[in-house]
C-alpha positions as CSV (number, residue, x, y, z in Angstrom):
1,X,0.0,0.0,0.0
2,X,2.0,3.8,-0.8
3,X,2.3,5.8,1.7
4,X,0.5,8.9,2.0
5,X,2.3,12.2,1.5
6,X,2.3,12.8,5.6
7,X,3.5,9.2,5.4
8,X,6.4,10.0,2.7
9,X,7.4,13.3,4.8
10,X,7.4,11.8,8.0
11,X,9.4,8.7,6.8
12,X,11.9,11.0,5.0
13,X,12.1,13.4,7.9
14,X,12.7,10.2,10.4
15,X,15.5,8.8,7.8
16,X,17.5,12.0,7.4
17,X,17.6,12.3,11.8
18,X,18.4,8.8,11.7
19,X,20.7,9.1,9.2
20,X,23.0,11.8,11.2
21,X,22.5,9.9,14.5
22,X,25.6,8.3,15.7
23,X,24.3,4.8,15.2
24,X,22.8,5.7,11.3
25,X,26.2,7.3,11.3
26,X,27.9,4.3,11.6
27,X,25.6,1.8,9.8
28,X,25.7,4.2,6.8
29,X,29.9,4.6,6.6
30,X,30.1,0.8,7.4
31,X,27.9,-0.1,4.5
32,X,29.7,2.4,2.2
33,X,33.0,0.8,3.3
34,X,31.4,-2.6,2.2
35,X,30.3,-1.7,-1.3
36,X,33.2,0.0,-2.0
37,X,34.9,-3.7,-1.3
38,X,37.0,-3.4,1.8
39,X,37.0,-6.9,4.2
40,X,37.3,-7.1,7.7
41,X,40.5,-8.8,8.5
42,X,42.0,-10.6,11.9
43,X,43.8,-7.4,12.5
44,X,40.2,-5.2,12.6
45,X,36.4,-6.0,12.5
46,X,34.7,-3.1,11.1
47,X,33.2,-1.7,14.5
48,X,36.9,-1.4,15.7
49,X,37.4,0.5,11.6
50,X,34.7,3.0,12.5
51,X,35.9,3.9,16.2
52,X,39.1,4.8,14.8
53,X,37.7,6.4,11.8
54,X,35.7,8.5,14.2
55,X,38.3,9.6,16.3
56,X,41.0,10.3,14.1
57,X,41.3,14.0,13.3
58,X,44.1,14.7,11.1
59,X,45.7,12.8,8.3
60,X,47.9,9.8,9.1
61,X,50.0,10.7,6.0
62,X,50.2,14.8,6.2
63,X,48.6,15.8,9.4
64,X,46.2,18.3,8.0
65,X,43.0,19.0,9.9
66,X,40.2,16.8,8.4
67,X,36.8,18.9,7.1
68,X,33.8,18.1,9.4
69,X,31.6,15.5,9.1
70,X,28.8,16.1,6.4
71,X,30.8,19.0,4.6
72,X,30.9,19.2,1.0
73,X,34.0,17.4,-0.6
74,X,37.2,18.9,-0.3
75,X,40.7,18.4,-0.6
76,X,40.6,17.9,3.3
77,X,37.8,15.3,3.4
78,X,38.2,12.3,5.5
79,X,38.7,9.0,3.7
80,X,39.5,5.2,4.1
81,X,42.5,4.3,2.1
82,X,41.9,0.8,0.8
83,X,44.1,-1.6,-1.2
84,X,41.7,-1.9,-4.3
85,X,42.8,-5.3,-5.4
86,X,42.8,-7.0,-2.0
87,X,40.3,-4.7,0.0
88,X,42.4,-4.4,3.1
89,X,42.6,-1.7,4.7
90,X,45.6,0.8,5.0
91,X,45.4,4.5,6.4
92,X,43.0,7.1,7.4
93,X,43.9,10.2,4.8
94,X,42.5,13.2,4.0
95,X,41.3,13.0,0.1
96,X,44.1,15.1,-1.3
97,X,46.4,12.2,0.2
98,X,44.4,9.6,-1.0
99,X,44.0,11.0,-4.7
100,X,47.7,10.5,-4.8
101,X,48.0,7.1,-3.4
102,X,45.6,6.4,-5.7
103,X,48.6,7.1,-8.7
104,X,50.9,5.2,-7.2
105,X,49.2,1.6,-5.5
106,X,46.3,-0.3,-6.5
């Protein structure tokens, strides 16, 4: 049965709170991280990946201050370095960082 226009706003209005929550948070970068092919490994699960994600401030590979959370895309956007062939992960870089990488391993 469709939902109502009340219905639609309400849901959508519920989803975007939900989505910026810390637990939507983390359910939404965990799925990203999956679709975009990295594996947990013996060395992380992906709940230990997100705490560490989340607390990390500056580049590991510069040091530069990462752009909040929900900011547009920038040069000092947060990102998950991942081997592309393998899936495993490597650093937490800021996007500048991880634009290069990109050059220079798979």
């Amino acid at each position: 049965m469709p939902r109502t226009p009340e219905q639609q706003e309400y849901h959508k209005q519920y989803m975007y709170e939900y989505r910026w929550s810390e637990k939507g948070y983390k359910n939404h970068m965990i799925d990203k991280w999956k679709r975009r092919g990295l594996v947990e490994t013996d060395q992380y699960t992906f709940e230990e990946l997100f705490e560490a994600y989340a607390c990390c401030s500056e580049c590991e590979n510069c040091g530069v201050e990462f752009a909040p959370a929900g900011a547009v895309r920038c040069s000092h956007s947060k990102c998950l370095d991942h081997n592309h062939e393998t899936g495993v992960f490597r650093d937490i870089l800021c996007h500048s960082c991880n634009i290069k990488r990109r050059g220079i391993d798979p």
